[in-house]
C-alpha positions in Angstrom: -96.8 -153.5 36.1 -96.2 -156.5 34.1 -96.7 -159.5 35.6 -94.0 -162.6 35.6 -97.4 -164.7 34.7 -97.5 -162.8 31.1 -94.5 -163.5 29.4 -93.5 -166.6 28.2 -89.9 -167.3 27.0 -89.9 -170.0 24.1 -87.0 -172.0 23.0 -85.6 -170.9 19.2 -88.3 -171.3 16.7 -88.5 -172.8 13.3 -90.6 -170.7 11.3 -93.2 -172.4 8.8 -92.1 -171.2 5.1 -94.2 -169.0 3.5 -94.7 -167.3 -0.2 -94.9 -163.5 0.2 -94.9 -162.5 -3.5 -98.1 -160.2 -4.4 -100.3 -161.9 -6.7 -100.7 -159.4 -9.0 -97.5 -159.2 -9.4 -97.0 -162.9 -10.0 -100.1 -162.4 -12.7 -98.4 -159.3 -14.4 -95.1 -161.4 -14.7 -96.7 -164.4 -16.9 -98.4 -161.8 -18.6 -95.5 -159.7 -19.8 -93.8 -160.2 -22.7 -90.2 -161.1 -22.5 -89.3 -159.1 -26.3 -87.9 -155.7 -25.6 -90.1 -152.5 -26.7 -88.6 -150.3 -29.7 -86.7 -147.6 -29.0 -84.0 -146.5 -26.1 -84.8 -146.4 -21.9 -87.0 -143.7 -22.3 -89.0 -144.8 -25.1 -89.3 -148.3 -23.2 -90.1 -146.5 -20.0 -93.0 -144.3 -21.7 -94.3 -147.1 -23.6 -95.2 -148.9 -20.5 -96.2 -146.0 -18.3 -99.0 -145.2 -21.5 -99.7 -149.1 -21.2 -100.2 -149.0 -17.5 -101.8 -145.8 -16.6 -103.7 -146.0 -19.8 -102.8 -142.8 -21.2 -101.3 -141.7 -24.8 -100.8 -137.9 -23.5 -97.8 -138.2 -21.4 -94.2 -136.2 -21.0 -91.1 -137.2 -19.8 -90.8 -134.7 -17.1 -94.8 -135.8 -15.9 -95.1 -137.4 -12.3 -96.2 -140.8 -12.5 -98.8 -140.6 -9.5 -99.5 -137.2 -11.1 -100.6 -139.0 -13.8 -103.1 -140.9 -11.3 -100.5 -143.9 -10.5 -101.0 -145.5 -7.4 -99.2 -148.3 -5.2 -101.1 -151.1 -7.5 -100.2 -149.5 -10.8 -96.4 -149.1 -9.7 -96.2 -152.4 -9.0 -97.7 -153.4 -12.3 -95.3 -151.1 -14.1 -92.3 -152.6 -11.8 -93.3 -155.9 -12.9 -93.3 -155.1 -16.8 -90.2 -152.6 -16.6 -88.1 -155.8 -14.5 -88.9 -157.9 -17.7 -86.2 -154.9 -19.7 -83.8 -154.5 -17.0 -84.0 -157.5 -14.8 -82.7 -156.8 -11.2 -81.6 -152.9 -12.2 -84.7 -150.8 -10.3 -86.5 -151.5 -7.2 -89.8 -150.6 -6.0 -88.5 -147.4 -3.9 -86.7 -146.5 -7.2 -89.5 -146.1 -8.7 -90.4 -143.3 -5.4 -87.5 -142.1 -6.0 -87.3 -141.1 -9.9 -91.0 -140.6 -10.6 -90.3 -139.4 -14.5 -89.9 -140.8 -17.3 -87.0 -138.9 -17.9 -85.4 -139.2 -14.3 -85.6 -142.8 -13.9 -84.3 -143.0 -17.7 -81.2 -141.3 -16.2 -81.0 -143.3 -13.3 -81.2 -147.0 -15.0 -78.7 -146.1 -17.7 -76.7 -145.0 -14.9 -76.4 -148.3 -13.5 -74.7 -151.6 -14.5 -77.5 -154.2 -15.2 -77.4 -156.6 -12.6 -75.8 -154.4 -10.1 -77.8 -154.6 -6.8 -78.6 -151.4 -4.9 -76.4 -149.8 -2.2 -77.8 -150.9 1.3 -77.4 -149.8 4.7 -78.9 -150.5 8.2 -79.0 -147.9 10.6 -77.7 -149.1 13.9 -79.1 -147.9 17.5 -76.5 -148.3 20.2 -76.9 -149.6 22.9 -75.3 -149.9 26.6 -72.5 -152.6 27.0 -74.5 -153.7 29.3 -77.3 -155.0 27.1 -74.7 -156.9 25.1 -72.4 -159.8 25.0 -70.2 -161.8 23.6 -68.7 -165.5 23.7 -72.0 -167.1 22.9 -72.8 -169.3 20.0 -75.5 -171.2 18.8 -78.3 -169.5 20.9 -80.1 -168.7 17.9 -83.3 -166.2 18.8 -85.4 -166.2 21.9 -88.7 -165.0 21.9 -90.9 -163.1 24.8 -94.8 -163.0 24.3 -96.7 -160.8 25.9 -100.4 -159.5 25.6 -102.6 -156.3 26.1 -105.8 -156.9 26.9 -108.9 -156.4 29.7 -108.8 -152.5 31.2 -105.5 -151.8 29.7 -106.0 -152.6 26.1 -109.9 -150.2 26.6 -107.7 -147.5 28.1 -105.0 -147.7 25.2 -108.0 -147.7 22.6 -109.4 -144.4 24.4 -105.9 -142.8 24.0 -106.0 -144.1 20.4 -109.2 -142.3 19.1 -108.5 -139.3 21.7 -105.1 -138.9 19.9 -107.1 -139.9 16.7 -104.4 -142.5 15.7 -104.8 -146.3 15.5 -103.3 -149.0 18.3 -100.6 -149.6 16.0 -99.3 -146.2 15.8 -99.2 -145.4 19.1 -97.3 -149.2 20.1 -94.8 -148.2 17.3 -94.3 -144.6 19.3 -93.7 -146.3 22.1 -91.6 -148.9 21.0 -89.2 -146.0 19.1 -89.4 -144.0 22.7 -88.1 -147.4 24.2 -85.0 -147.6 21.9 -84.6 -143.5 22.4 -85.0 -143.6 26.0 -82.3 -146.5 26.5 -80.1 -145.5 23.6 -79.8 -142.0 25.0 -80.6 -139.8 22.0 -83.7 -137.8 21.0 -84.3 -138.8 16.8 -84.6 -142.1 16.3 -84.7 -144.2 13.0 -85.9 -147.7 12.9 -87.6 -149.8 9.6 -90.7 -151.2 9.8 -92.9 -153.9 7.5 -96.1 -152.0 7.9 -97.9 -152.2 4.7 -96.7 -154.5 2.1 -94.9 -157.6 2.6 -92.8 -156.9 -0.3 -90.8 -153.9 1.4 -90.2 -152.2 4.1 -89.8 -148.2 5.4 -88.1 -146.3 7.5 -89.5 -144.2 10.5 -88.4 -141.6 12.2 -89.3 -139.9 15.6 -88.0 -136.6 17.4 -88.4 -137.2 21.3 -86.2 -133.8 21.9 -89.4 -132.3 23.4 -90.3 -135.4 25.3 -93.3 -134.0 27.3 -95.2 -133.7 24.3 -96.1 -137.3 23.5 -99.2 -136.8 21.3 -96.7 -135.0 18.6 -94.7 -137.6 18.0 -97.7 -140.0 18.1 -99.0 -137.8 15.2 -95.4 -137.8 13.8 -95.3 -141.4 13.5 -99.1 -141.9 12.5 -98.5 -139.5 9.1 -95.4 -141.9 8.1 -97.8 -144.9 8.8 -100.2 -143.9 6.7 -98.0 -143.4 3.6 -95.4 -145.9 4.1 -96.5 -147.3 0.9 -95.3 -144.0 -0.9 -91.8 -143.8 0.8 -90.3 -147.3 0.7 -86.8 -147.9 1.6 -86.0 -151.6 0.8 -87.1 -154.1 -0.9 -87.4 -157.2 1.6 -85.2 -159.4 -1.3 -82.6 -156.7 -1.2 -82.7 -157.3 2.6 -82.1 -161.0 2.4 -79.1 -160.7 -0.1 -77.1 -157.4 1.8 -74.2 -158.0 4.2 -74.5 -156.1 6.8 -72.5 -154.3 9.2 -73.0 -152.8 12.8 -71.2 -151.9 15.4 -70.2 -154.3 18.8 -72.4 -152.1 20.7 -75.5 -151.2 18.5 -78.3 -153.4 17.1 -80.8 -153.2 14.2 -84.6 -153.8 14.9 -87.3 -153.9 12.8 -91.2 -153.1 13.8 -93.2 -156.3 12.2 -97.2 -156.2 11.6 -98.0 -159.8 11.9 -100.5 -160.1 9.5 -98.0 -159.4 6.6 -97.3 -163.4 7.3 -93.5 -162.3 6.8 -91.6 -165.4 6.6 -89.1 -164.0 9.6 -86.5 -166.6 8.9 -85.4 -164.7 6.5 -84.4 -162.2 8.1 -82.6 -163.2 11.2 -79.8 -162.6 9.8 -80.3 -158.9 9.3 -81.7 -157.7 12.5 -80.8 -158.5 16.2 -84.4 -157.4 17.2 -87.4 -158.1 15.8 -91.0 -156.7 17.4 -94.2 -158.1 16.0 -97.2 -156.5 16.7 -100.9 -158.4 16.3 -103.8 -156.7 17.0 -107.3 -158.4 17.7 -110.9 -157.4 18.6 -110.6 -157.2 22.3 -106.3 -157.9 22.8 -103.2 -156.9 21.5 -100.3 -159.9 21.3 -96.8 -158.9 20.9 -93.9 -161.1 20.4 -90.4 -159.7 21.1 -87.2 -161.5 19.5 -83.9 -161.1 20.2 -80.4 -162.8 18.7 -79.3 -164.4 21.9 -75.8 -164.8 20.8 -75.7 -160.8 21.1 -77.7 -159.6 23.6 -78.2 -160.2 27.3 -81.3 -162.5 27.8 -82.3 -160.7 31.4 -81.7 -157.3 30.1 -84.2 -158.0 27.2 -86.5 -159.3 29.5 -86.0 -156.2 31.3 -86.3 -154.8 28.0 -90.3 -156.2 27.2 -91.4 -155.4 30.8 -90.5 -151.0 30.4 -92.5 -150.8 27.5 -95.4 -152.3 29.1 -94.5 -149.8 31.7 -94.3 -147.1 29.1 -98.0 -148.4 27.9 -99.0 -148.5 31.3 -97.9 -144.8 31.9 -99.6 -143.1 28.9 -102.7 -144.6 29.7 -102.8 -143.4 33.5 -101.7 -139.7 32.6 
């Protein structure tokens, strides 16, 4: 059981500004040329991709990480291809219509300019965890930490399960929302790998006794949520977006990203950050105060220490 003595409720936070652009991407961007290739789309598209992946020998129907692109090399082609059409094709674009001849298509399909179509997905919740008629709360923030015979046990689990910390607190933390929420698939975004983007994850609880499958569900997503991107964090920042008066939007938040998070407490009601150290884990839980109950989050942070708690002692 959690003890009162190991969370601490902070008043609304100011957090410190901080640059998140990749430098190599801000070193490809002063290198690129600002004159546009010869040719139409495609021949603009396939000059770069023989710039960037080296390679005179290559068709418009060939896969780019066919071709031996990787996460590094996308975002050098990103960086030149923006300098064409500025603001037209995001990084998960780039996932998305992996030829030549596809994402051809798919930029002269769009207006340039036009931003992307965005949508949350929203997690409902009980009425009870919500409420209304407060302004002006701003975000309140529970710490809490993992260490001593727990945090040993939870790294057993870890290599027995042969997953890391992190994907088994990110199990639990989706288990949390599916247990509460009522419903066994579950969809929530995460910063994991990048701070640049973020990806969405996905876990079936409908056979709930099996624990270590959806660990393993969740660790194979982890370890390529490079590949399958779903926003850009700018196109986050710029979205409206909508929910519902009884559902919320979290996002799952690796610490060591150095995300600046005021930037996007206006998007998500929920915000869990994970920090994993040599011998503890600290987590910080943040809520939107104007829309959700402060004791039932509290509530909230201590079951998941339960649910920690319970894994371990099976």
């Amino acid at each position: 059981m959690m003890k009162k003595a190991d969370i601490y409720l902070n008043d609304k936070e100011e957090y410190s500004e901080a640059k998140i652009k990749s430098t190599v991407v801000n070193q490809l961007c002063q290198e690129a040329g600002t004159s546009e290739a010869e040719g139409d789309t495609k021949g603009k598209i396939l000059k770069l991709w023989k710039d960037v992946l080296s390679n005179d020998k290559i068709g418009v129907d060939d896969s780019f990480f066919k071709l031996g692109g990787n996460s590094i090399l996308l975002m050098q082609f990103h960086a030149r291809l923006d300098k064409y059409f500025p603001g037209v094709v995001t990084i998960p674009d780039l996932f998305a219509y992996s030829t030549v001849g596809k994402l051809s298509d798919f930029i002269d399909s769009k207006s340039p300019g036009q931003p992307p179509a965005l949508s949350l997905k929203n997690i409902n919740l009980p009425a009870e965890y919500l409420q209304s008629g407060f302004d002006n709360c701003g975000f309140l923030h529970f710490n809490f930490q993992i260490r001593g015979d727990l945090f040993n046990r939870l790294s057993i689990i870890a290599e027995k399960e042969n997953a890391s910390l992190k994907d088994i607190l990110i199990t639990v933390f989706l288990y949390l929302f599916s247990n509460i929420g009522v419903v066994r698939e579950i969809e929530m975004l995460a910063a994991l790998d990048n701070p640049d983007y973020i990806t969405k994850l996905n876990a079936d609880f409908t056979n709930s006794d099996d624990f270590s499958q959806v660990i393993g569900q969740v660790r194979a997503q982890v370890e390529k949520s490079w590949q399958h991107p779903s926003y850009m964090l700018s196109d986050i920042e710029r979205m409206e977006v909508y929910r519902g008066k009884d559902s919320v939007i979290p996002l799952i938040l690796l610490k060591e990203l150095n995300i600046n998070k005021t930037k996007l407490l206006d998007s998500f009601d929920i915000i869990f950050e994970i920090e994993i150290e040599t011998n503890r884990i600290c987590l910080m839980f943040s809520f939107n105060a104007d829309r959700l109950d402060e004791v039932r989050m509290e509530e909230l942070t201590e079951k998941y220490i339960q649910l920690i708690e319970h894994i371990v002692n099976q």
